[in-house]
Each structure stands twice: as structure tokens, then as C-alpha cells.
C-alpha positions as CSV (number, residue, x, y, z in Angstrom):
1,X,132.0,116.8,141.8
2,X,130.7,113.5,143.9
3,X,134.3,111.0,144.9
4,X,133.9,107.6,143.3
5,X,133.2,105.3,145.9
6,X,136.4,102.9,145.3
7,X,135.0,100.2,148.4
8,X,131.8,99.4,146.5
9,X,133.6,98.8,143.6
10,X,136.2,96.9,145.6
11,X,133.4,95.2,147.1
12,X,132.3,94.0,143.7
13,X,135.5,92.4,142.7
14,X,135.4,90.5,145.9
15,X,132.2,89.2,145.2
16,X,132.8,88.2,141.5
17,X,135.9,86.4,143.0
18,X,134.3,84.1,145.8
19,X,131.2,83.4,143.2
20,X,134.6,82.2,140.6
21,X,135.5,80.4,143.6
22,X,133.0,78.6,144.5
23,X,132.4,77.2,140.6
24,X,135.8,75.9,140.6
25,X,135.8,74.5,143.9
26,X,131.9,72.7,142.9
27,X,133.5,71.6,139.6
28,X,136.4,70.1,141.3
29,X,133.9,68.4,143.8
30,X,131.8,67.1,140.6
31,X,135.0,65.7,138.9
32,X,136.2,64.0,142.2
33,X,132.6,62.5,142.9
34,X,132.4,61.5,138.9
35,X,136.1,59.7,139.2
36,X,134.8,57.3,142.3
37,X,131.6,56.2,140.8
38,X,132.7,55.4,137.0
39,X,135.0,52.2,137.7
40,X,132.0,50.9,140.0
41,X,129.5,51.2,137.2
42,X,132.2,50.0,134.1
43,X,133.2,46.5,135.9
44,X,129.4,44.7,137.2
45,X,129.8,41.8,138.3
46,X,128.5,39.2,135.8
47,X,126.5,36.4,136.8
48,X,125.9,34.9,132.9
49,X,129.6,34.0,132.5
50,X,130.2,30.1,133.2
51,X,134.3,30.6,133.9
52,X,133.5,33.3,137.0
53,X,131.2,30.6,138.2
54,X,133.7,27.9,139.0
């Protein structure tokens, strides 16, 4: 009867674990990037309104 080779499957795990990893830390990297741009693109500045002229 062959041994189950325990390392492959360890190696596996490891893999599935640094691929989970590396989703959170890009979706963390999205959210961060996606928090700095929205209040730039919410407040324009406004050339049309008379009172900001003055």
C-alpha cells in the first residue's frame, strides 16, 4: 500500500492560503484607492455659481 504524500497536500493548503491572501490584501488596496478618489470627484469646483465668484 503506497504512503499518502501529506507535503503535497500540505503544499496545497499553503497555496490556497497565499492566493486567499493576496484577494484580501488587493480588495483592501481597491477599497483604500476607491476612498481617496470619491470626495475629489463628489465636490468639483463650480465655476456657474455667481456667490463662489465674489
Amino acid at each position: 500500500m503506497a504512503k499518502t504524500n501529506y507535503s503535497y497536500e500540505k503544499r496545497g493548503r499553503e497555496l490556497e492560503k497565499q492566493k486567499k491572501q493576496e484577494a484580501k490584501r488587493q480588495k483592501k488596496l481597491n477599497k483604500k484607492n476607491d476612498d481617496v478618489e470619491e470626495p475629489e470627484v463628489k465636490s468639483p469646483p463650480s465655476s456657474d455659481n455667481p456667490i463662489a465668484e465674489e
